[in-house]
GUTI-92869 format. One record per atom (N, C-alpha, C, CB): y, x, z. Coordinates in pm, whole numbers, padded with zeros to 5 digits, always signed. Glycine has a CB too. Layout:
BEGIN
YXZ;...
This chain:
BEGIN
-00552-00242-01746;-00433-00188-01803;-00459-00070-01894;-00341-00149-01695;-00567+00012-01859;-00595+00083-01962;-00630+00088-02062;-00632+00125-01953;-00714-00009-02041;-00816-00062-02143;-00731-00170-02272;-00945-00162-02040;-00618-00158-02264;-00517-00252-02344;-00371-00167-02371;-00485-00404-02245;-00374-00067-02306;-00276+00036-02298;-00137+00014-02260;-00272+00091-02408;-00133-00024-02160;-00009-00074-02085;-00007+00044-01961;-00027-00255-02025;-00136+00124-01989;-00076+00204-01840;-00139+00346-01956;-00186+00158-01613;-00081+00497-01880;-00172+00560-01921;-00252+00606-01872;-00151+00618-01965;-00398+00714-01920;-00488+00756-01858;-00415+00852-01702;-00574+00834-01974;-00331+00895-01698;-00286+00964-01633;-00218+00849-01463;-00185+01048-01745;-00137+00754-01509;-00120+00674-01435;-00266+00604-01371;-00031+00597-01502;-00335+00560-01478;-00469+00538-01420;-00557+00631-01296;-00543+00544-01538;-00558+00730-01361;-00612+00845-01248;-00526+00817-01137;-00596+01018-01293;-00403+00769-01143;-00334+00800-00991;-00359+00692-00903;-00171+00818-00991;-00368+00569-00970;-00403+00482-00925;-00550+00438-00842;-00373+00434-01010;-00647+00492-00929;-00774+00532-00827;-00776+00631-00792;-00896+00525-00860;-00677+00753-00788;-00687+00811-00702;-00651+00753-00550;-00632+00902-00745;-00515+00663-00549;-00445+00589-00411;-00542+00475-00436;-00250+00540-00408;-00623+00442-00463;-00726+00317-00432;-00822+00400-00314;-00833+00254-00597;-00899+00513-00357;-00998+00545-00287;-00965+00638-00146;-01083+00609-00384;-00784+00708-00154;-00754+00737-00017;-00681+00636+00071;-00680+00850-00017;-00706+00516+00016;-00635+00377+00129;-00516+00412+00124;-00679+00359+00307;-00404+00468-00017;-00269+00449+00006;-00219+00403-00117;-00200+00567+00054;-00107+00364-00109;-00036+00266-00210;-00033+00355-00344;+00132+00215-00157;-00064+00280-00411;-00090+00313-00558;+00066+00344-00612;-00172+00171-00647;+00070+00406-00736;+00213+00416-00823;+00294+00271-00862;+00174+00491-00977;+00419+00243-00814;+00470+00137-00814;+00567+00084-00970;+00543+00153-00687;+00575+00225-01019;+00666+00188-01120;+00592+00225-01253;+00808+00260-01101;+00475+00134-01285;+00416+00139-01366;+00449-00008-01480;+00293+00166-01302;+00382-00035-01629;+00397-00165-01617;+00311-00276-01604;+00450-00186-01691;+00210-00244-01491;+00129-00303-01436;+00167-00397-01333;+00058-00225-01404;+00324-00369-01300;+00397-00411-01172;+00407-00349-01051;+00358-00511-01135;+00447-00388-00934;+00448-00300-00860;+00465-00394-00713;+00554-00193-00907;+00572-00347-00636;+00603-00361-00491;+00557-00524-00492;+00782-00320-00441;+00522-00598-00400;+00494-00759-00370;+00563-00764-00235;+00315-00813-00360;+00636-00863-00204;+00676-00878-00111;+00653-01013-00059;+00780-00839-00120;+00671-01076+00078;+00672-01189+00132;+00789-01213+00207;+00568-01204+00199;+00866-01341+00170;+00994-01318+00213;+01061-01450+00213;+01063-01217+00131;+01109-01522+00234;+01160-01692+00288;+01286-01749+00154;+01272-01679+00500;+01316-01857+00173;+01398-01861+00041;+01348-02004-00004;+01363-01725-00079;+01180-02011-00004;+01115-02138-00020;+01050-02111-00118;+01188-02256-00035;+00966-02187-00137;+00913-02206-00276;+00868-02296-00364;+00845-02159-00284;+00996-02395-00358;+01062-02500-00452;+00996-02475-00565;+01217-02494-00476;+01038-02342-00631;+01073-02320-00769;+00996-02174-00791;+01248-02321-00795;+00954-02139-00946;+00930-02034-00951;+01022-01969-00960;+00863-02014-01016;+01106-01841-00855;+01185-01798-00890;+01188-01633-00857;+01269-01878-00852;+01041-01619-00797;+01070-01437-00746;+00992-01357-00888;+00956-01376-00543;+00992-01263-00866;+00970-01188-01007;+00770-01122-00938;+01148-01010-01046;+00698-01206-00888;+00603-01224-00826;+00544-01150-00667;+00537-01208-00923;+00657-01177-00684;+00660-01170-00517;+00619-01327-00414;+00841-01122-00480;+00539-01329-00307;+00541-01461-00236;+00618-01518-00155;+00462-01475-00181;+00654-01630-00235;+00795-01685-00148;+00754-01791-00044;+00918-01764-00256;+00806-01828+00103;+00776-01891+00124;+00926-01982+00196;+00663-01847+00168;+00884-02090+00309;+01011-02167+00301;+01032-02056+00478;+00996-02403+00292;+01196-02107+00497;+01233-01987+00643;+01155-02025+00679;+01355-01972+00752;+01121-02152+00765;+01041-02163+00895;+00900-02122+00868;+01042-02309+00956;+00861-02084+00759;+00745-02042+00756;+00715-01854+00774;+00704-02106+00625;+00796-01855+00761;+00857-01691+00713;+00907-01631+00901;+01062-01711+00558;+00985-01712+00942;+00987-01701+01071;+00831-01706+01128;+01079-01810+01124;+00758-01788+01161;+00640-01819+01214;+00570-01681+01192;+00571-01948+01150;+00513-01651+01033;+00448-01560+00981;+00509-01417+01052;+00458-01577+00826;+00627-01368+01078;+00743-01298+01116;+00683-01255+01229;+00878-01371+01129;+00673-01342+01344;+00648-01381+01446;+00517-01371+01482;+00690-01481+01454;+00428-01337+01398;+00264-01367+01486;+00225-01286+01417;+00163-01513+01488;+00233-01158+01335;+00232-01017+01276;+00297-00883+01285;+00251-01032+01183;+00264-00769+01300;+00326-00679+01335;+00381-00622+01139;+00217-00578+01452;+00486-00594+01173;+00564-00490+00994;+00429-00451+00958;+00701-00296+01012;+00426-00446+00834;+00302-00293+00727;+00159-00348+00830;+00368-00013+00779;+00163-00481+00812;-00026-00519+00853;-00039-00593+00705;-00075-00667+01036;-00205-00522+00704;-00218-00495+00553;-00256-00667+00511;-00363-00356+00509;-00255-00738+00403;-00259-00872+00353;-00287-00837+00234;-00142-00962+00367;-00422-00957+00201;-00480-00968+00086;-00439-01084-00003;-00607-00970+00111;-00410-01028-00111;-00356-01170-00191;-00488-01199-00291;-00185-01142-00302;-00481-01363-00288;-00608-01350-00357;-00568-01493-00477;-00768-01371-00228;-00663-01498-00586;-00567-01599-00669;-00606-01721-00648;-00565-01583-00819;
């Protein structure tokens, strides 16, 4: 993002700065921000990239995880 200038040097710094103390980086950048996982299905592309999945999956997942356990998204 820097390197193309969509973020600035300053946002950058903050960002490895919350990379290297294990806390959430600046969200309202336009790099994007918050990701969520959340039921609805996923028929269709329709979240603004967030992971959608279908209820009963969302229940299950719900169900066999505690809130804020950390998840890696990978492509």
């Amino acid at each position: 993002g820097l390197g193309t200038s969509l973020i600035e040097k300053t946002e950058f710094d903050a960002i490895m700065a919350a990379i290297e103390n294990f806390s959430m980086p600046p969200q309202k950048t336009r790099l994007g921000g918050e990701i969520y996982i959340h039921g609805g299905g996923s028929h269709d592309d329709w979240t603004q990239g967030c992971i959608a999945m279908s209820d009963g999956n969302m229940r299950e997942l719900y169900d066999a995880v505690d809130v804020s356990t950390p998840v890696v998204i990978l492509p």
